[in-house]
N, C-alpha and C positions, 0 to 999 in steps of 0.2 A: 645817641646810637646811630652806627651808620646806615643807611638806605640800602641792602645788601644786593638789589637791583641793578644799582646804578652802577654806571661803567667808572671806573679811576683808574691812572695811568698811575701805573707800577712801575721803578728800573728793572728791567729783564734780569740784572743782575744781584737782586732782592728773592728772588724768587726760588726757590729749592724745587729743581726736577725730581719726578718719581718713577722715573721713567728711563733706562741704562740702554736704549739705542733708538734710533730713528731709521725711519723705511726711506731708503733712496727713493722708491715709487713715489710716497706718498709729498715727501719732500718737492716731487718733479711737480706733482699739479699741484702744490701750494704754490712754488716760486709760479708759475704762469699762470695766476689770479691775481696774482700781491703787488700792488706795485709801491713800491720806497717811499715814492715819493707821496705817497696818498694812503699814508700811516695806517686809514680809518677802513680801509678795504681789505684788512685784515679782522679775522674774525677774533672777538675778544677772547680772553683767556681765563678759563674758569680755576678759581683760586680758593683756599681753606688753610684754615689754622691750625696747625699740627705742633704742639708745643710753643718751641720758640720761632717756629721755622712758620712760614709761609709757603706754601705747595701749591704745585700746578696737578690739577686732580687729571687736565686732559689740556691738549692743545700744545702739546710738546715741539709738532713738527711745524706751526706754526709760530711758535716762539723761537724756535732755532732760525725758520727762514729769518725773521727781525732781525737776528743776533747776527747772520749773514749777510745782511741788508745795512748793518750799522747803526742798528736805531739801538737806544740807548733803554728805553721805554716802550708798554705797549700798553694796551686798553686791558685791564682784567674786570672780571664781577665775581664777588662771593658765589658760590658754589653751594647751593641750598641743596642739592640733592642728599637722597639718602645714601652715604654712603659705607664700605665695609672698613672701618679706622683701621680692625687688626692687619687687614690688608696692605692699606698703605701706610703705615708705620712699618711693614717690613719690606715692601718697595722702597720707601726712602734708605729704611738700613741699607738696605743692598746699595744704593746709591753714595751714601758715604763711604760704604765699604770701599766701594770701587773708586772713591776720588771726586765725584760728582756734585759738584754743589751750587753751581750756577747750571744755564743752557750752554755757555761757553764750554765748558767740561765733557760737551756730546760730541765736540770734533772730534771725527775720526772714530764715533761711534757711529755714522750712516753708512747703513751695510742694506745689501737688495731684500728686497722683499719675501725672500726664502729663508735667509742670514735671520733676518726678524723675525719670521714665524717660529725658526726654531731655539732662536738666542730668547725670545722674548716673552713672545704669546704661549708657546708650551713652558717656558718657565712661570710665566703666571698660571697659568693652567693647573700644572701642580702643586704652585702652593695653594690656589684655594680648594684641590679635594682636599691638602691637608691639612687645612684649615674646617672644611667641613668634618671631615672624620674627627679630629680635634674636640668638633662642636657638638658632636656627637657621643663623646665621651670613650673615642677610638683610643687604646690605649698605643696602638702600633704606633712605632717612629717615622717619623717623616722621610 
């Protein structure tokens, strides 16, 4: 069994986004930490099992600077949190829906920081009251 701890290098391009755009902000102060050449000054990338698929639960905008960067690979670790699966099982759908199935697939999904909040985070936002209402035995449609 693996040490689910311990950091292992992933190809960036193994790994399924669950996540359909990146904050240019956020993006700006990753690239002025990160440097290429010193792979490990990047912060690892928390990772989980979702069917067949392997996902990135968080660390998107750091995986994308890698992928801008050329590296091929990045540091991941299992991803022990508790997390909401009905959630990201329909984060990832949306993500296939849209074509997205590496970090490569995010070009030309960095949009500013306002673009994000309302491309992204209010779309999460909504689905999990509808998910809560859902859990609640809310009969209303989403």
């Amino acid at each position: 069994m693996l040490n689910r701890k311990a950091f292992l290098a992933m190809k960036l391009m193994d790994i399924q986004p669950s996540q359909l755009f990146i904050s240019s902000e956020k993006l700006s102060r990753v690239r002025e930490q990160f440097d290429p050449l010193k792979p490990k000054t990047l912060q690892a990338i928390p990772v989980k099992k979702l069917g067949d698929h392997v996902i990135m639960t968080d660390g998107h905008t750091r995986a994308f600077a890698a992928y801008e960067a050329g590296l091929s690979e990045v540091r991941v670790f299992w991803d022990e949190d508790e997390l909401d699966w009905e959630a990201y099982e329909i984060c990832v759908q949306w993500c296939e829906e849209a074509g997205i199935h590496t970090i490569a697939d995010l070009q030309g999904r960095v949009v500013s920081a306002e673009e994000y909040e309302l491309l992204w985070v209010k779309r999460c936002q909504a689905m999990h009251q509808c998910l809560e209402r859902k859990r609640g035995k809310d009969v209303r449609p989403c």
